[in-house]
C-alpha positions in Angstrom: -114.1 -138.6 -11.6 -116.9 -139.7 -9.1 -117.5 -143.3 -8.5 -120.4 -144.5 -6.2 -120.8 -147.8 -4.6 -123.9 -149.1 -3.9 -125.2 -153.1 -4.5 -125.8 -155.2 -1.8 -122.3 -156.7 -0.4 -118.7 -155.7 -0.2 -119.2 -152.5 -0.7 -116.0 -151.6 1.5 -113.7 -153.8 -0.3 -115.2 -152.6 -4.1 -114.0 -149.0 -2.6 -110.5 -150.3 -1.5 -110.1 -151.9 -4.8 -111.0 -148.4 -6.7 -109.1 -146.3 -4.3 -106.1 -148.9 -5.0 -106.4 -148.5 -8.7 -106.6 -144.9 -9.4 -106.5 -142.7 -6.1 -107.7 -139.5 -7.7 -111.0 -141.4 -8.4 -113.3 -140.0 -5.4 -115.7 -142.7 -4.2 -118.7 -142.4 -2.5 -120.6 -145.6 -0.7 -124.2 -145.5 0.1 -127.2 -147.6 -0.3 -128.6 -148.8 -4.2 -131.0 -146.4 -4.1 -129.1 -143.3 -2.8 -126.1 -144.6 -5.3 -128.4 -144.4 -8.0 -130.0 -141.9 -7.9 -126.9 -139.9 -7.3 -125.7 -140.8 -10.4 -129.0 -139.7 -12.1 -128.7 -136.5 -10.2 -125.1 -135.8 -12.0 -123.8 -136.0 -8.2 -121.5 -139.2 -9.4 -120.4 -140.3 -12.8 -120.5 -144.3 -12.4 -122.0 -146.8 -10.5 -120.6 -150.0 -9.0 -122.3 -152.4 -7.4 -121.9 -155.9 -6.4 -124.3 -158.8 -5.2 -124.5 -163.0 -5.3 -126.0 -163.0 -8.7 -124.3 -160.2 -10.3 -127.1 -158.1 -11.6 -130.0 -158.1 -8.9 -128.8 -156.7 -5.9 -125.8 -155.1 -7.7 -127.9 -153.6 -10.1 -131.9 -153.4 -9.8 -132.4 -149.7 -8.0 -129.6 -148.3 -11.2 -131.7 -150.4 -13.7 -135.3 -148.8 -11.9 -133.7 -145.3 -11.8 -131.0 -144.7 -14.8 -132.9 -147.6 -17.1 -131.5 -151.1 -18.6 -129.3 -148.9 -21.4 -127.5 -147.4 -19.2 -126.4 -150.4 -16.5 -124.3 -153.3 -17.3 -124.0 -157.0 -15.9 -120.2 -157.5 -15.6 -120.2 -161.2 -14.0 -123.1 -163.4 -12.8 -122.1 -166.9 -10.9 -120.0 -168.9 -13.3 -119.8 -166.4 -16.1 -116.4 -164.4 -14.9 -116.2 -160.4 -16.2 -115.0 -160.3 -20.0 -113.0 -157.6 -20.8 -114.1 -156.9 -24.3 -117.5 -157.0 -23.3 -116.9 -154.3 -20.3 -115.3 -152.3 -23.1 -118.2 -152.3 -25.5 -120.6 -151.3 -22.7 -118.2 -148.5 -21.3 -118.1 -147.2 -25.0 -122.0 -147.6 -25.4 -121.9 -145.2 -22.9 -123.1 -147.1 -19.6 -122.9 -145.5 -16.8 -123.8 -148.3 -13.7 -122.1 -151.9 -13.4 -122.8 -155.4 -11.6 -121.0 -158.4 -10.4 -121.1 -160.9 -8.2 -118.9 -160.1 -5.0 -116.5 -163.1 -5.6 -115.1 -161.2 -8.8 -115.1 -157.7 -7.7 -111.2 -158.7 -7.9 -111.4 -158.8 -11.9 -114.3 -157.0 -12.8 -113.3 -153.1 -10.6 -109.9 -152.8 -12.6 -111.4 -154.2 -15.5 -114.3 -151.2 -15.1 -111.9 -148.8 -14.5 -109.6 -149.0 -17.2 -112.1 -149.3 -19.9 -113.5 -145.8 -18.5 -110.0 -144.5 -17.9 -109.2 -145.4 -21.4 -111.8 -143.6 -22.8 -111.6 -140.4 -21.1 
């Protein structure tokens, strides 16, 4: 599995904190735009991406390139990542995921295992 990182902000510690989980997941960081569209390209299979807000930075270049169906807003300030919601959108077939930086923590393993568990 390929994993890019993009968003705006903590994009070395969102790779630590994949790396950490699984280490057979290859990650990739780059900009929102080059993470996107590598995605789109088939290069990557997932997007994660964090910003203050949780889906603008984090998420607008995936939402521009892949479209709203397939991204997902994890967290956003106050509203911590649920895990039956990251779930449903894994399983809805989702490809590209936001949150805000201060619960990259929660919402990477969160992200992860729903994928991993339905692989």
């Amino acid at each position: 599995m390929k994993i890019v990182i993009g968003g705006q902000v903590d994009k070395k510690e969102i790779d630590s904190l994949v790396k950490s989980f699984d280490s057979s997941i290859t990650t990739i960081v780059k900009s929102d735009l080059d993470a996107a569209m590598a995605v789109k390209t088939g290069q990557a299979d997932y997007y994660l991406g964090a910003c203050h807000t949780g889906g603008g930075g984090a998420l607008a270049m995936a939402i521009a390139l892949l479209g709203k169906p397939k991204c997902e807003t994890v967290s956003m300030p106050g509203k911590r990542p649920v895990e039956e919601n990251v779930i449903q959108a894994v399983n809805e077939g989702k490809v590209a995921f936001g949150f805000t930086a201060d619960h990259k923590d929660q919402a990477v393993p969160m992200i992860l295992a729903a994928i991993k568990s339905k692989a």
